[in-house]
N, CA, C and O atoms as CSV, one atom per row, in Angstrom:
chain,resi,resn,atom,element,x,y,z
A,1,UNK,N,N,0.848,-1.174,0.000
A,1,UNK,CA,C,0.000,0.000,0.000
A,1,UNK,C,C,0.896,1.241,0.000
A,1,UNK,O,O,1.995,1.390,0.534
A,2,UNK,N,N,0.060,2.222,-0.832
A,2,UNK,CA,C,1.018,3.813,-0.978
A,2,UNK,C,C,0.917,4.472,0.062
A,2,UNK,O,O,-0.302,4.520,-0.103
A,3,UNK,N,N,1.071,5.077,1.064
A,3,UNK,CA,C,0.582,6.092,1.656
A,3,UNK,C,C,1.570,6.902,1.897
A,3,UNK,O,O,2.774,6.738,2.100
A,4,UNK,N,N,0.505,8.284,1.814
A,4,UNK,CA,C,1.072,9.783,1.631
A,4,UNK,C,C,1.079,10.241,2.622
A,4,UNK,O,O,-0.057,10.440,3.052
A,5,UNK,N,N,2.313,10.705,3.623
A,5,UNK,CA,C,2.491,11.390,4.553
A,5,UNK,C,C,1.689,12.770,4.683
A,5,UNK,O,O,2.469,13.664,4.357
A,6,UNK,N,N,0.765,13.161,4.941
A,6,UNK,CA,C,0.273,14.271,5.469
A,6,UNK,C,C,0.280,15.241,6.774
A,6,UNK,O,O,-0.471,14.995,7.718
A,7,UNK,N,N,1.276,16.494,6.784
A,7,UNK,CA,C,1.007,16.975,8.301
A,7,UNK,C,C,1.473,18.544,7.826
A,7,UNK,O,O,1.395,18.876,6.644
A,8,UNK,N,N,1.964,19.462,8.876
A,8,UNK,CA,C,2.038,20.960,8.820
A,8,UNK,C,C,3.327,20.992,8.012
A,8,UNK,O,O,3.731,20.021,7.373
A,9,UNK,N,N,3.708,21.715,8.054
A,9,UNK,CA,C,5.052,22.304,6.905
A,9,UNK,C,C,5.604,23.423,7.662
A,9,UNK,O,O,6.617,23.520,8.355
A,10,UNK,N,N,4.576,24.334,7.317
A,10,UNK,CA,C,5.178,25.782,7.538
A,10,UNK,C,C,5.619,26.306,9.199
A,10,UNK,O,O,6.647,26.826,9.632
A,11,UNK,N,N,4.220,25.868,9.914
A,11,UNK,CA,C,3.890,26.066,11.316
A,11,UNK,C,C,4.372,25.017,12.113
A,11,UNK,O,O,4.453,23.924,11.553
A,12,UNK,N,N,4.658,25.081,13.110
A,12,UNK,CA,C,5.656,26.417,13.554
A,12,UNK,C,C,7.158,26.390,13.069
A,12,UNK,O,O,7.852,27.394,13.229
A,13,UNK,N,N,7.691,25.199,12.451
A,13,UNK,CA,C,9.022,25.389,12.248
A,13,UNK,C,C,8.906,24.255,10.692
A,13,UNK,O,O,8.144,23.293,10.783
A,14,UNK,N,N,9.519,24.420,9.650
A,14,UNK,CA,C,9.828,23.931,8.441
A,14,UNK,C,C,10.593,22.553,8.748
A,14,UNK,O,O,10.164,21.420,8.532
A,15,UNK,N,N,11.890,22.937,9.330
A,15,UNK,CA,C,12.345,22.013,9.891
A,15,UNK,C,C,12.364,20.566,10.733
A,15,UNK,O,O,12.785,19.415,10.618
A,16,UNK,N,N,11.657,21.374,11.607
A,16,UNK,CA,C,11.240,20.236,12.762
A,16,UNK,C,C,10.108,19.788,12.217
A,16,UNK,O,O,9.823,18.753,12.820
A,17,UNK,N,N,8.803,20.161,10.872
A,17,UNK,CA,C,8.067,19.567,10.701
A,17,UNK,C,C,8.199,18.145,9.618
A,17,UNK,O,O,7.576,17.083,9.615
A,18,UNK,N,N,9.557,18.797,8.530
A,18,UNK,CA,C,9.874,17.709,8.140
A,18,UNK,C,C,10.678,16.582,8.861
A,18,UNK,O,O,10.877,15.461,8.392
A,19,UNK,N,N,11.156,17.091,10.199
A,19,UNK,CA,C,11.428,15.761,10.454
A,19,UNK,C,C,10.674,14.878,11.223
A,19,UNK,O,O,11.067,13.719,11.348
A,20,UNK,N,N,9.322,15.378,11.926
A,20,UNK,CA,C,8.472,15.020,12.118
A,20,UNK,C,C,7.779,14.093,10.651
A,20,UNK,O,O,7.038,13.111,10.623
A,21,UNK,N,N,8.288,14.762,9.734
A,21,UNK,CA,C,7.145,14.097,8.296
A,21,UNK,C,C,7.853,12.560,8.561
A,21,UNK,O,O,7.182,11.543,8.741
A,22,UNK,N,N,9.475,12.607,8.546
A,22,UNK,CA,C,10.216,11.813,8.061
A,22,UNK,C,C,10.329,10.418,9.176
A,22,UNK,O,O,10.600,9.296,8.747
A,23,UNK,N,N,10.156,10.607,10.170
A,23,UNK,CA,C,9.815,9.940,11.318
A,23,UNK,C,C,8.908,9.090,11.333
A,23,UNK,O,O,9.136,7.913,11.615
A,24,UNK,N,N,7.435,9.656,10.957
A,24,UNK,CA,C,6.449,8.871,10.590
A,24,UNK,C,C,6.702,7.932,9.634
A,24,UNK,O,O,6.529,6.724,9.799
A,25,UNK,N,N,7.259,8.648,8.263
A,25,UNK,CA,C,7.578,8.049,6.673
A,25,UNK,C,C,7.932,6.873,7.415
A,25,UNK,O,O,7.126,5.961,7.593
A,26,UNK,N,N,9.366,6.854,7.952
A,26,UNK,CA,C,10.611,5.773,8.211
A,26,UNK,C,C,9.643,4.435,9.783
A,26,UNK,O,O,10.214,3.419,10.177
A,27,UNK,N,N,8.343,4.849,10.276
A,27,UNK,CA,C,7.719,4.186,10.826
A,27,UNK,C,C,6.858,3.674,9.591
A,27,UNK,O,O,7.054,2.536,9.165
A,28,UNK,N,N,6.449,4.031,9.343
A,28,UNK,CA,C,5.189,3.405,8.151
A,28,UNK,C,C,6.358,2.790,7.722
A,28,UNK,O,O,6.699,2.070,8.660
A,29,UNK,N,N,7.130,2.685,6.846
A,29,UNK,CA,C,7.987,1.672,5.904
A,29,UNK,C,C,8.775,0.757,6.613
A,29,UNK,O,O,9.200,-0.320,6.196
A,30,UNK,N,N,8.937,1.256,7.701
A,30,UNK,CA,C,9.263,-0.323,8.659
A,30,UNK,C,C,8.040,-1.216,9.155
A,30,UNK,O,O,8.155,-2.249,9.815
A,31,UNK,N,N,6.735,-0.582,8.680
A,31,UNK,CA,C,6.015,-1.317,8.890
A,31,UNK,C,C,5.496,-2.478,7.310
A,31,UNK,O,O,4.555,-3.257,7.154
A,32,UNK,N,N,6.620,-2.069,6.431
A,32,UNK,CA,C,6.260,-2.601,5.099
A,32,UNK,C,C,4.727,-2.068,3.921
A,32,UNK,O,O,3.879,-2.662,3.255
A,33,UNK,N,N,5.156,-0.382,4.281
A,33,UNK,CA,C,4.496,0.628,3.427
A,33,UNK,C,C,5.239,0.681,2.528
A,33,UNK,O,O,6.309,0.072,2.558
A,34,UNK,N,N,4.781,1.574,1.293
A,34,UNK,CA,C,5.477,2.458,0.212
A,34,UNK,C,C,5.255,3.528,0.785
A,34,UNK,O,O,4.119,3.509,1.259
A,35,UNK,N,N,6.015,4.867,1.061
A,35,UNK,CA,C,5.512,5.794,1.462
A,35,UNK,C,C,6.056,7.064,1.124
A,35,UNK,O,O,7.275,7.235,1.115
A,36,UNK,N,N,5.265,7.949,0.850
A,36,UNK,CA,C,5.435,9.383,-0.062
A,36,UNK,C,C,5.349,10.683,1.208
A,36,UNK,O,O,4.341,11.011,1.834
A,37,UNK,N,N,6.788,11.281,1.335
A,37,UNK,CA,C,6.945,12.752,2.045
A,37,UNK,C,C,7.118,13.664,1.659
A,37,UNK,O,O,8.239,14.125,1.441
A,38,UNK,N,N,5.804,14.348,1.402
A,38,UNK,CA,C,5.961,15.644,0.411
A,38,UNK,C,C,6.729,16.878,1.393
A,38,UNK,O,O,7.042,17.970,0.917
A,39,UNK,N,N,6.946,16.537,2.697
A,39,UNK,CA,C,8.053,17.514,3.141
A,39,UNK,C,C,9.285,17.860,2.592
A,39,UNK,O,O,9.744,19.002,2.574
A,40,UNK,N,N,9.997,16.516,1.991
A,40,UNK,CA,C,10.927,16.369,1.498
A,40,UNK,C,C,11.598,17.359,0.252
A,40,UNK,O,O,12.767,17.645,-0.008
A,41,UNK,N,N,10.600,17.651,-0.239
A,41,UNK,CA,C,9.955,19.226,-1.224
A,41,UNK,C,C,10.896,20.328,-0.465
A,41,UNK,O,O,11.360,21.315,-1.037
A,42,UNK,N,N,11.134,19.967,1.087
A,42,UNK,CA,C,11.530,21.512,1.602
A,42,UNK,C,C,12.776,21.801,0.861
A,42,UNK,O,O,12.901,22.784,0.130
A,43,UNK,N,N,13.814,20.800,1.097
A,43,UNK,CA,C,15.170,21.142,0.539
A,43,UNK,C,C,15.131,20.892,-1.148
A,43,UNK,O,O,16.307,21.054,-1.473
A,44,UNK,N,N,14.515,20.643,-2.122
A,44,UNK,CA,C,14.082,21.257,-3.320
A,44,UNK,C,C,13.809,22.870,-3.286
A,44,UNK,O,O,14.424,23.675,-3.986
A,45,UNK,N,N,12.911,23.158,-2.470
A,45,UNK,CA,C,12.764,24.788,-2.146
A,45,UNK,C,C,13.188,25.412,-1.590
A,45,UNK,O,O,12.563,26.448,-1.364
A,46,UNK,N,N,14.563,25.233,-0.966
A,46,UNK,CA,C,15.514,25.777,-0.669
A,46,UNK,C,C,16.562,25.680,-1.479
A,46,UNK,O,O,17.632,26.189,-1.144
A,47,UNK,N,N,16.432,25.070,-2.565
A,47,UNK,CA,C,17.504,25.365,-4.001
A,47,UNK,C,C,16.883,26.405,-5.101
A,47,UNK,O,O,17.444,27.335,-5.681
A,48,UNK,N,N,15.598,25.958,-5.188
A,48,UNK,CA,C,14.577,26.207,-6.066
A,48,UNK,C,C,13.869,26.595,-5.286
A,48,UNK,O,O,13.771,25.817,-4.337
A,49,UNK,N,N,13.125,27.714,-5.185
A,49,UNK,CA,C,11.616,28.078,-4.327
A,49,UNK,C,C,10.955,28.367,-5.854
A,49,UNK,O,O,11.371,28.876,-6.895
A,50,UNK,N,N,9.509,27.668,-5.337
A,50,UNK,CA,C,8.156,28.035,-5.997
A,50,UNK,C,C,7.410,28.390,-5.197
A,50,UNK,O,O,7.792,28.593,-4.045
A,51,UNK,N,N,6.325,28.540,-5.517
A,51,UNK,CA,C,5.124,29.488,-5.079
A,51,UNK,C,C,4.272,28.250,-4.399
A,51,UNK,O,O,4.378,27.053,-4.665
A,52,UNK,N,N,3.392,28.885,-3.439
A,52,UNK,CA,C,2.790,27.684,-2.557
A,52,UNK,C,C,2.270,26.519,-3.270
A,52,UNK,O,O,2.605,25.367,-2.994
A,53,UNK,N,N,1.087,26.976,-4.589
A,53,UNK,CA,C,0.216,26.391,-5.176
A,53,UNK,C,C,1.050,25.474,-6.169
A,53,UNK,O,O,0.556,24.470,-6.682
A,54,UNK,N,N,2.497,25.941,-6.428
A,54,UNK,CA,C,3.091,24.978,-7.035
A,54,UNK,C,C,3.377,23.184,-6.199
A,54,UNK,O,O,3.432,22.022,-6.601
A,55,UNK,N,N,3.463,23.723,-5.210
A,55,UNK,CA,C,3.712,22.524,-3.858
A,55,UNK,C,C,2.220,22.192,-4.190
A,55,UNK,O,O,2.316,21.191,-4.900
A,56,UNK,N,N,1.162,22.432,-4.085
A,56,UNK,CA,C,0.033,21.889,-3.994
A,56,UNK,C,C,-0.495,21.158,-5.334
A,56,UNK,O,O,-1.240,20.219,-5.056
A,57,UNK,N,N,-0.361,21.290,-6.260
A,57,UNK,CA,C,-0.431,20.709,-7.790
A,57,UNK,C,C,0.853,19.592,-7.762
A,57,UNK,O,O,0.630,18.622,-8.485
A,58,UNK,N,N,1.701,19.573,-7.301
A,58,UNK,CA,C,2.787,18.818,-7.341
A,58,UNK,C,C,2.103,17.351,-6.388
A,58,UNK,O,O,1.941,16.281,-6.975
A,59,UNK,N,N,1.736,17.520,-4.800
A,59,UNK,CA,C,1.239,17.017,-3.376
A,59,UNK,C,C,-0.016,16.355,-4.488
A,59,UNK,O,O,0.117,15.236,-4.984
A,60,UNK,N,N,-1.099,17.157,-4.740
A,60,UNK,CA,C,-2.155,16.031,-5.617
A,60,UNK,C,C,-1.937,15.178,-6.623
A,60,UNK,O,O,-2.421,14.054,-6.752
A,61,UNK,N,N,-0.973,15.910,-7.548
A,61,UNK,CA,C,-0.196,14.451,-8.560
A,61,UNK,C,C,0.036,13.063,-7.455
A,61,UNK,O,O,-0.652,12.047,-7.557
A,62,UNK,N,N,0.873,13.196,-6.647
A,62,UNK,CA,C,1.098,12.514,-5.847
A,62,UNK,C,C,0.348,11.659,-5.206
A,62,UNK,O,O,0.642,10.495,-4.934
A,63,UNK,N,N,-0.908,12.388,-4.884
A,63,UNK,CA,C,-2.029,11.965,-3.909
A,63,UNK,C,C,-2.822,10.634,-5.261
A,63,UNK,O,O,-3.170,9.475,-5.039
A,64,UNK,N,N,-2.857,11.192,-6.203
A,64,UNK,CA,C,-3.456,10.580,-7.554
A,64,UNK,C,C,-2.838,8.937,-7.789
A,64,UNK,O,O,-3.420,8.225,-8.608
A,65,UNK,N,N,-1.624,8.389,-7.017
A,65,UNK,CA,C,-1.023,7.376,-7.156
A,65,UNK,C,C,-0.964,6.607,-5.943
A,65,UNK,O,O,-0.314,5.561,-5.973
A,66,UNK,N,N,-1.565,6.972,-4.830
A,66,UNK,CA,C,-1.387,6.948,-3.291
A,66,UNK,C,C,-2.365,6.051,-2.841
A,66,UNK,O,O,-3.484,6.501,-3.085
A,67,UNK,N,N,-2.393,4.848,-2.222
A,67,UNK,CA,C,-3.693,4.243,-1.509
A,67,UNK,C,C,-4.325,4.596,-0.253
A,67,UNK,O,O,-5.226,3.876,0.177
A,68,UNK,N,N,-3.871,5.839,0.512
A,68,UNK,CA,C,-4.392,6.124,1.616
A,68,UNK,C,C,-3.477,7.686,1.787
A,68,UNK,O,O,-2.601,8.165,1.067
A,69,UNK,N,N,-3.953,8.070,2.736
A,69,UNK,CA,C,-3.257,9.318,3.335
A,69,UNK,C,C,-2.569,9.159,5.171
A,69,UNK,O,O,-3.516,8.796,5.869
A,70,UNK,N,N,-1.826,9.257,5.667
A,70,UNK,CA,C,-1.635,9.493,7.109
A,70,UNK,C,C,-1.532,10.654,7.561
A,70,UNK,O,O,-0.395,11.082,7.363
A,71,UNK,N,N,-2.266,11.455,8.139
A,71,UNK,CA,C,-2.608,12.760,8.965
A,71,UNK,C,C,-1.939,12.779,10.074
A,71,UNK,O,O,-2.518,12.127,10.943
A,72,UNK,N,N,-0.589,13.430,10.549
A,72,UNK,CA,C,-0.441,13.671,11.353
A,72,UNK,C,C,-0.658,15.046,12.116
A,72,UNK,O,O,-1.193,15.921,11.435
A,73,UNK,N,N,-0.363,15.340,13.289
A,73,UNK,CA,C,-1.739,16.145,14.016
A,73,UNK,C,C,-1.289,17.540,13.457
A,73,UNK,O,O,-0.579,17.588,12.452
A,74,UNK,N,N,-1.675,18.601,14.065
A,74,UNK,CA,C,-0.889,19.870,13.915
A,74,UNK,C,C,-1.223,20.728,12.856
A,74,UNK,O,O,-1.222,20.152,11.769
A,75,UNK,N,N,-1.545,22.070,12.820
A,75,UNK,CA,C,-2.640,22.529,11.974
A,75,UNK,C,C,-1.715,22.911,10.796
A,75,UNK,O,O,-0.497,23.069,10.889
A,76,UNK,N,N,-2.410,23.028,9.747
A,76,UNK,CA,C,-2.137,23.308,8.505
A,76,UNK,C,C,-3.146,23.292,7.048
A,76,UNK,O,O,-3.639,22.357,6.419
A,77,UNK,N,N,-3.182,24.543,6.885
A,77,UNK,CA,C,-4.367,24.352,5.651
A,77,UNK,C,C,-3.529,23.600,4.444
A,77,UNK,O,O,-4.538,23.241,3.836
A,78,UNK,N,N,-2.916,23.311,3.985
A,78,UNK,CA,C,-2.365,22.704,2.865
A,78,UNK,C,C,-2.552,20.970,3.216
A,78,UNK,O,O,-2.799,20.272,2.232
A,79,UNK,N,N,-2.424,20.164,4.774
A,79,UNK,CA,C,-2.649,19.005,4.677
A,79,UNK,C,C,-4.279,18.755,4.567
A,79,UNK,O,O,-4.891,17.956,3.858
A,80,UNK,N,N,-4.727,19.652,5.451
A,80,UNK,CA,C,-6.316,19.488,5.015
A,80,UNK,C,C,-6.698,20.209,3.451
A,80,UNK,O,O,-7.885,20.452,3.669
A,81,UNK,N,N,-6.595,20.413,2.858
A,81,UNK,CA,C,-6.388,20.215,1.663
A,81,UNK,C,C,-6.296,19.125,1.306
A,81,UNK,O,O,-7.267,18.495,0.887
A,82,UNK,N,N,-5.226,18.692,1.380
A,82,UNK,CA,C,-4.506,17.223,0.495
A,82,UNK,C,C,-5.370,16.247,1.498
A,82,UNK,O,O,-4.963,15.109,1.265
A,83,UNK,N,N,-6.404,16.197,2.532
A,83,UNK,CA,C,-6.831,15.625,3.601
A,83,UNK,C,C,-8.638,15.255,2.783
A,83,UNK,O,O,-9.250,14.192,2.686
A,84,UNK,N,N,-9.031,16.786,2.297
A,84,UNK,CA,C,-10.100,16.780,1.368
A,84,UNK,C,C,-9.916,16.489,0.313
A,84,UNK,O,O,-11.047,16.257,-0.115
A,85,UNK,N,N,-9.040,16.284,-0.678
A,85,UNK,CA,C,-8.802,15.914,-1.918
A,85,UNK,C,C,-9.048,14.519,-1.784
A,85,UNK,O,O,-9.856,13.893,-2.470
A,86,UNK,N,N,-8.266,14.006,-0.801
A,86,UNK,CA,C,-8.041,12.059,-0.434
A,86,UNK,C,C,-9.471,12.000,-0.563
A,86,UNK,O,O,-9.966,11.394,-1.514
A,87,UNK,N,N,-10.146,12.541,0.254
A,87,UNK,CA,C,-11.714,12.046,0.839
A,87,UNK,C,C,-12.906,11.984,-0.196
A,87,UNK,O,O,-13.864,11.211,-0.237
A,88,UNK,N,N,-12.501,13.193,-1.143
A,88,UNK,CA,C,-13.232,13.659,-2.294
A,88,UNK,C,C,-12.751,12.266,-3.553
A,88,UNK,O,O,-13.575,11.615,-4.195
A,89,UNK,N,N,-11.442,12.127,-3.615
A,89,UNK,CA,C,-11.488,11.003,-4.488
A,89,UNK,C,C,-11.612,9.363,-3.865
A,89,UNK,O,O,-11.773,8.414,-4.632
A,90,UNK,N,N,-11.536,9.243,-2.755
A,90,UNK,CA,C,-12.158,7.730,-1.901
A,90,UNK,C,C,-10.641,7.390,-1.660
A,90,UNK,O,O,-10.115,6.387,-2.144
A,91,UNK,N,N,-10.043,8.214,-0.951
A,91,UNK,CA,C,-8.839,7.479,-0.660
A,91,UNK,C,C,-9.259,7.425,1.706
A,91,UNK,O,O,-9.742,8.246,2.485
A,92,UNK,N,N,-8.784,6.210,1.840
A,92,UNK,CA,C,-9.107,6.541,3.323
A,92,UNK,C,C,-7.551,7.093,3.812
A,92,UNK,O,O,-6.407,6.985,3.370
A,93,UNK,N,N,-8.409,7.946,5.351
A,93,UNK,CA,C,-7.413,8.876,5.822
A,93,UNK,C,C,-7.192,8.289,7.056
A,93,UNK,O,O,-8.233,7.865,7.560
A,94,UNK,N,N,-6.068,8.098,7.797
A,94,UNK,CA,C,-5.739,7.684,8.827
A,94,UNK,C,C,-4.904,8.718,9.638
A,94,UNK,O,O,-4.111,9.564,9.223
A,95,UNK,N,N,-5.433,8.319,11.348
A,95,UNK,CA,C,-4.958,9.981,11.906
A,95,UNK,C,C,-3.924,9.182,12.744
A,95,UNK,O,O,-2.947,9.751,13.231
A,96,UNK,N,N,-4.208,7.536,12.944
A,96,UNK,CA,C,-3.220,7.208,13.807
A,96,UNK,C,C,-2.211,6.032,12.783
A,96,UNK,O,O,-2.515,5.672,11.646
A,97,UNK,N,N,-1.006,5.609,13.546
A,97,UNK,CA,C,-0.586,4.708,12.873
A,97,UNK,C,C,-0.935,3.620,13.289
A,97,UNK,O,O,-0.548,2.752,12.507
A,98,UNK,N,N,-1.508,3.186,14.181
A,98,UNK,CA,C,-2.374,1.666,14.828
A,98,UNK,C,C,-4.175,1.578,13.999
A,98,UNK,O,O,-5.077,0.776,14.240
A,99,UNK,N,N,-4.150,2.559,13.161
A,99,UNK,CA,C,-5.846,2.038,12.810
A,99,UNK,C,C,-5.801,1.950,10.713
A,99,UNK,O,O,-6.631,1.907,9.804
A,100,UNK,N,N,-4.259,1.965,10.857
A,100,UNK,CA,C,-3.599,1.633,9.361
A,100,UNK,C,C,-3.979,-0.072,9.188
A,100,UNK,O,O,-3.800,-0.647,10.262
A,101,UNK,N,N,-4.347,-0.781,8.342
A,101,UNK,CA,C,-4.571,-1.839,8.031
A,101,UNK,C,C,-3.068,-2.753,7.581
A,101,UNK,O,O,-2.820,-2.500,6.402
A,102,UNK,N,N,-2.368,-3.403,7.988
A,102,UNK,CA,C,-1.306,-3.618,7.753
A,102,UNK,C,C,-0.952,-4.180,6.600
A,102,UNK,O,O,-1.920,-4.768,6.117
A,103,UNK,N,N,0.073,-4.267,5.897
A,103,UNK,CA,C,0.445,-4.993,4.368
A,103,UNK,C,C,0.611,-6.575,4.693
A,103,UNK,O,O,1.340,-7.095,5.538
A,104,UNK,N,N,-0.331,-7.221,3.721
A,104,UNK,CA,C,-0.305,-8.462,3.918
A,104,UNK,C,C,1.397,-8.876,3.797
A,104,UNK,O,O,2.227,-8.297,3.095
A,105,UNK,N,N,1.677,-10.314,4.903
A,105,UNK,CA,C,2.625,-10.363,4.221
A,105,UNK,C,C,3.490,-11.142,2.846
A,105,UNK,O,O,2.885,-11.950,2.142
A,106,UNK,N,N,4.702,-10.849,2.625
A,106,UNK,CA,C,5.134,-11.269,1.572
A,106,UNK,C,C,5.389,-12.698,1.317
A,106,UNK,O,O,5.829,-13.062,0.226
């Protein structure tokens, strides 16, 4: 299964949120996920900066290949966004990592 890391970015720190993203990522894939951190975008935009909505057209491509979303907590209009997009196209959203359905195994 795909799932797309979802959580804050901007608020309160860029930094500490991607490594918060990356934490989760590196839990989900030890749990035998595929898993997508659109935080990871930060240090792209710190070579390259684009404009917000470019991150957001980029995050739904993404979302478009994804079997679920993981929400982690912490406010941010851009994950609820990518939180309503999931929901709007039938992707399920998960807020914890214990109510994730696990990957059969191999």
């Amino acid at each position: 299964m795909r799932i797309y890391v979802a959580g804050p970015y901007t608020k309160p720190n860029p930094e500490k949120n991607t490594e918060r993203a990356i934490f989760y990522g590196d839990w989900l894939k030890a749990l035998g996920f595929s898993v997508y951190i659109p935080h990871l975008s930060h240090f792209w935009d710190k070579q390259i900066p684009h404009e917000f909505e470019f991150w957001m057209e980029h995050d739904f491509e993404w979302l478009e290949v994804c079997d679920a979303v993981f929400r982690f907590d912490g406010e941010s209009s851009g994950a609820d966004r990518e939180v309503a997009w999931a929901k709007e196209h039938g992707l399920p959203v998960y807020y914890t990592i214990t109510e994730i359905p696990r990957p059969l195994s191999k």
